[in-house]
N, C-alpha and C positions, 0 to 999 in steps of 0.2 A: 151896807148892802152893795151891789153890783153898780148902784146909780154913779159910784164914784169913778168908775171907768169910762163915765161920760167925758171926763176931763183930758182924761189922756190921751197925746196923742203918737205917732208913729215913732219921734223921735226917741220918744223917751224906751223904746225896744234896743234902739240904735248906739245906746250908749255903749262907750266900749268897744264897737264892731272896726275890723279893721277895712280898709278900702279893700275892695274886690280887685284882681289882676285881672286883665283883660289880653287881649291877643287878638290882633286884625286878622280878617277875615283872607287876608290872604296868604296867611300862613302854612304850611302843610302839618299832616297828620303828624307826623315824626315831630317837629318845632312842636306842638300842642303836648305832646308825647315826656317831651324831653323838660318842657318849663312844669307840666306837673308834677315829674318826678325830683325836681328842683326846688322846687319851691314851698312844697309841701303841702301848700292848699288842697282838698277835696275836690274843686272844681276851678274851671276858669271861665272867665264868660270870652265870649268873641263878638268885636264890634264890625260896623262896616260905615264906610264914609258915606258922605254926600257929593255925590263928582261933580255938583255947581257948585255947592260949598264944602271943600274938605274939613274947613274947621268943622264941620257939624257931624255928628258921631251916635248911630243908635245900637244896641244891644242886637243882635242876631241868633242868640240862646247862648249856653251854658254846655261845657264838657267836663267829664271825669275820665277816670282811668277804665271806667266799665262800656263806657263808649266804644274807646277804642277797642277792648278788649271784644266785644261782640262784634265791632267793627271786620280786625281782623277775623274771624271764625265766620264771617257770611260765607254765602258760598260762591261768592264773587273774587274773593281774596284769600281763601283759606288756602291755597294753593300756592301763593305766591305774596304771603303777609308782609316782607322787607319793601317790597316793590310799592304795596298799596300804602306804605306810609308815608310815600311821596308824593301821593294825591294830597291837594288843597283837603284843607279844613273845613270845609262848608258840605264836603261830603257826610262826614256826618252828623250834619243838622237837617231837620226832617223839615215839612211846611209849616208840620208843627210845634216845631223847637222854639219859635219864638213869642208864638202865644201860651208857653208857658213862663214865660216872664210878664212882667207888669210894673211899669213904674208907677212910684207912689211917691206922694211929695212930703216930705218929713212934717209939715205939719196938719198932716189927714189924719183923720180921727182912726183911735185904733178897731172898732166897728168897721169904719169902712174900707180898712187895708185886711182884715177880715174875711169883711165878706170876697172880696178878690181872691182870697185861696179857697173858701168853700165854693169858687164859682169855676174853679178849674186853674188858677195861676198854682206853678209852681213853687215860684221864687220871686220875691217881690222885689225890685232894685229901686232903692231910696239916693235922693242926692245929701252929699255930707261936708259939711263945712270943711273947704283944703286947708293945711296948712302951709305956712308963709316956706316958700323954696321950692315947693313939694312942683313937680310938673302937672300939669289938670289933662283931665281926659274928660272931651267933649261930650255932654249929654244930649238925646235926641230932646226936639224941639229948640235949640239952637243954645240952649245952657250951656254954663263950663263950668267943670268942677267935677269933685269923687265922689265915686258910688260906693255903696254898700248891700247887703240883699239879706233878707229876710226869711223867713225857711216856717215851716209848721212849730217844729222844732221851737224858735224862738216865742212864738207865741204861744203854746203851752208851760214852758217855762215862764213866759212873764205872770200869763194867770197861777201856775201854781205858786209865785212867790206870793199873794194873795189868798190860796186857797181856803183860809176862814173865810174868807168875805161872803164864798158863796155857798157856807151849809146851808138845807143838809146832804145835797147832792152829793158832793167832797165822798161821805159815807155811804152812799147807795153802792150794792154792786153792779160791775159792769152788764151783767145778765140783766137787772134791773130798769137799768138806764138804755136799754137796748141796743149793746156796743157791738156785741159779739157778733160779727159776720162770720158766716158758715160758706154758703155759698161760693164767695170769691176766692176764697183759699191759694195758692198755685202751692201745689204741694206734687212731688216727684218719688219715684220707689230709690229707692238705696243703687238697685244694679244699675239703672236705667243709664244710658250715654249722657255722660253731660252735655254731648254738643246736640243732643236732641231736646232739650227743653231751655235752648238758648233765648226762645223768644219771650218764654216764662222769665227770664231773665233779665230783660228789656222790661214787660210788664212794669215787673217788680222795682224796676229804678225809678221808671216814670209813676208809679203809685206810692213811691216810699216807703214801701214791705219789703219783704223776703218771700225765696220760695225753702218750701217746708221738704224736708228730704222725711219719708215717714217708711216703717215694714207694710208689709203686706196686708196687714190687718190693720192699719193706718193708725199706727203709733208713733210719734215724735219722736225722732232720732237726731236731729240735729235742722240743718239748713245751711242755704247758699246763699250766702246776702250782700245787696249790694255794695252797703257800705264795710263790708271785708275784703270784696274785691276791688274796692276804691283804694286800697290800700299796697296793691299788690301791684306789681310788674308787668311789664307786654308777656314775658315769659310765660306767662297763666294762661296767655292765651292759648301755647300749645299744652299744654295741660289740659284745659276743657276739650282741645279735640279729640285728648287721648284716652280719659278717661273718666270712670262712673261717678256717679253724684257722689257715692259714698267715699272714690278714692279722694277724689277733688276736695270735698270735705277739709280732710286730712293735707291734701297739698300746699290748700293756701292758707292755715297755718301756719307752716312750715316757709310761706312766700319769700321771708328773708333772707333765708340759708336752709332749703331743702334738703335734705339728709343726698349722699350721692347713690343710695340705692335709690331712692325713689327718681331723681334724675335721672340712672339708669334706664329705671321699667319704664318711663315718660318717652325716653328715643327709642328704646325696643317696641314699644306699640308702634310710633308714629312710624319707623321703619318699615314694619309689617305692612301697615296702609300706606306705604309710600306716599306721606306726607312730608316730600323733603325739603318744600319753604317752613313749615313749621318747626324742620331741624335745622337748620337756616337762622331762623327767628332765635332761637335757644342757643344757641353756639354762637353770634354775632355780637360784638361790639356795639353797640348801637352812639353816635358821638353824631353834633352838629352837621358835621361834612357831608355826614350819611342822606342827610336830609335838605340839604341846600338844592334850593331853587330859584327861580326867577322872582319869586314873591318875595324873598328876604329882599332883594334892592329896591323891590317894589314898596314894601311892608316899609320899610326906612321912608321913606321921603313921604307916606301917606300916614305916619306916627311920629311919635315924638322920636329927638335924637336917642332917649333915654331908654324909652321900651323897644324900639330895634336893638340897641346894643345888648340888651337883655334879651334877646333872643338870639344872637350872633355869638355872645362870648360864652366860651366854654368855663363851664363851672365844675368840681366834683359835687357826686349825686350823694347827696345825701338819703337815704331811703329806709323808713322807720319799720318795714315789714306790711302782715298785713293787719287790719280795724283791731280785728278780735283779739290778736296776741298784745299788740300795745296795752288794750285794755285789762288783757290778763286774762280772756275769755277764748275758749276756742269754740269751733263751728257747733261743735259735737252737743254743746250747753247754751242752747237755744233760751231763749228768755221767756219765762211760761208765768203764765198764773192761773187763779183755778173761776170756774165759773162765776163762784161766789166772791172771786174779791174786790176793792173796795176801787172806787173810782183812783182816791189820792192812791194807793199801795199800786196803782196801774202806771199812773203818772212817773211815782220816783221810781221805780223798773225801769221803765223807758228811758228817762231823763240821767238816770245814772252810768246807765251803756250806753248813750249816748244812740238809742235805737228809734223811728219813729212809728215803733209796732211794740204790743207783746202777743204771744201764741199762748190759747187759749185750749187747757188740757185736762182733764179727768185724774184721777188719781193713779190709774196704773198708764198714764202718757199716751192716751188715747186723743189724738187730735179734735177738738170741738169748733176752733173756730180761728179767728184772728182778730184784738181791738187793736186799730189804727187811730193817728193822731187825727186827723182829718175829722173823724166820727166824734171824737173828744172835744175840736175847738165846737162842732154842733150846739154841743151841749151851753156852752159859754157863750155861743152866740144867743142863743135861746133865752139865758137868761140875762144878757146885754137888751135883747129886744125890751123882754118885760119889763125891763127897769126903766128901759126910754119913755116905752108907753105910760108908765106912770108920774113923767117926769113934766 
């Protein structure tokens, strides 16, 4: 029964995980920019010192590529996106960027590193034994050594590598179980501008969904998700301000090597609109120099020798495209199941695409609803409780 995941605790998620990259807090957007397209990580987090003690180092939230990418398209910077990547990094972290992080101490029970993401953490940062050579990067509360983080993601996976443990739930449908939100949806029409349901976009990062691109009569055509746009380019950014949900779709597919008609129709719009930082952004070079500021001398002496030079020396960009093509999936084959299926058939979906949603559809793709991971670890947690209680 479920009572045996009394024993386990945080660590044993952590096997495997590599150290998280981090980036001081006084970095600029362009440096954030350029080590994630390096790097190849999904996200980076960003630290910030303590100026009585710089040895002491606490988390400041988390970026991706979709950050920036909404970043430039506000309407504070769409006009001139080269120029705003040389604003610091802290621009954009919200008040709330850091209370979705949460440290956890590897050896907290998995219940209670649990409950921390059913309470609103996004990403849980655990400390992780350094290896011998390895430079350490300072933990808040005055610790040294390497982190790691934790994701919804992760703990779905670990429960389903158990999933007998917990019939007969495993076999309930999601309708059953009462997964299916209807309600929340963020779902967009096909024509609609994409740089008009940019905040939908946002949403959907900080929820760990997607927004649902559907017709008229609200049938599932595809979607815009984040973790496809995590994969793609600053150049996406003038993409969204050029065009429809439906073109966009189609573009960041294509993120890696865009067809040159669609390039094309991309600056003939933004022309039209004389959006000419957005052709700017598209036509530019984008390299270290671009983005030097007074924070790299700074960023140096407030980090190790090790991580300023990784941010100073120039590397070639390696760049795998966008989420969906790597996986072999494009936007257009949104990840569905049907009312009736089974908790486990939801799980390996999700867990296979590597998605922490599936869209929820009727037989002729009639949109019903959305199950998210969040709603799923519930259930797990639900029955972690009653096993304690009888323990």
């Amino acid at each position: 029964m479920a009572v045996k995941f009394m024993s386990y605790e945080v660590s044993d998620l952590c096997i495997g995980k590599p150290a998280l990259r981090a980036l001081p807090i006084s970095s600029t957007v362009g440096e954030a920019l350029l080590v994630l397209k390096q790097c190849g990580d999904t996200y980076v987090s960003v630290w910030t010192s303590d100026r009585s003690a710089p040895v002491k180092k606490a988390f400041a939230g988390k970026l991706c590529m979709v950050d920036i990418l909404c970043y430039l398209c506000a309407e504070e910077n769409i006009s001139s996106p080269v120029a705003a990547l040389k604003n610091p990094v802290s621009a954009l972290l919200s008040k709330e960027t850091a209370a979705l992080m949460r440290r956890v101490e590897s050896h907290s029970r998995v219940l209670d590193a649990l409950n921390l993401l059913l309470e609103g953490a996004h990403i849980l940062w655990v400390p992780i034994r350094s290896f011998a050579g390895r430079k350490k990067l300072g933990g808040s509360g005055g610790s040294s050594g390497e982190f790691c983080w934790l994701t919804q993601e992760d703990f779905v996976r670990f429960f389903f590598n158990s999933i007998a443990i917990f019939s007969p739930i495993a076999a309930l449908s999601v309708t059953e179980l009462g997964l299916v939100r209807s309600a929340d949806v963020l779902s967009v029409h096909y024509h609609d501008a994409a740089l008009s349901f940019l905040p939908l976009i946002r949403r959907a990062l900080v929820e760990q969904t997607s927004v649902a691109v559907v017709t008229d009569d609200h049938k599932l055509i595809g979607e815009i998700s984040p973790s496809t746009l995590a994969g793609c380019d600053e150049s996406v950014a003038a993409a969204i301000a050029a065009l429809s949900a439906g073109d966009l779709m189609a573009y960041i597919d294509w993120c890696a090597s865009p067809p040159d008609a669609a390039v094309r129709t991309v600056k003939s719009i933004l022309k039209e609109k004389g959006m000419q930082g957005m052709l700017e952004l598209m036509q530019g070079e984008l390299s270290p120099p671009m983005f030097s500021s007074s924070s790299s001398t700074s960023s140096a002496s407030s980090s190790s020798d090790e991580e300023g030079e990784k941010l100073r020396r120039p590397r070639r960009t390696r760049w795998m495209g966008s989420y969906s093509a790597r996986m072999g999936r494009r936007s257009e084959e949104a990840i569905v199941c049907h009312p009736g299926s089974s908790l486990v058939a939801v799980m390996v979906q999700a867990l296979a695409h590597r998605v922490g949603y599936v869209w929820v559809v009727e037989e002729d793709y009639s949109l019903v609803g959305i199950v998210v991971f969040r709603e799923i670890l519930k259930v797990f947690r639900e029955q972690l409780v009653q096993a304690e209680e009888l323990l």
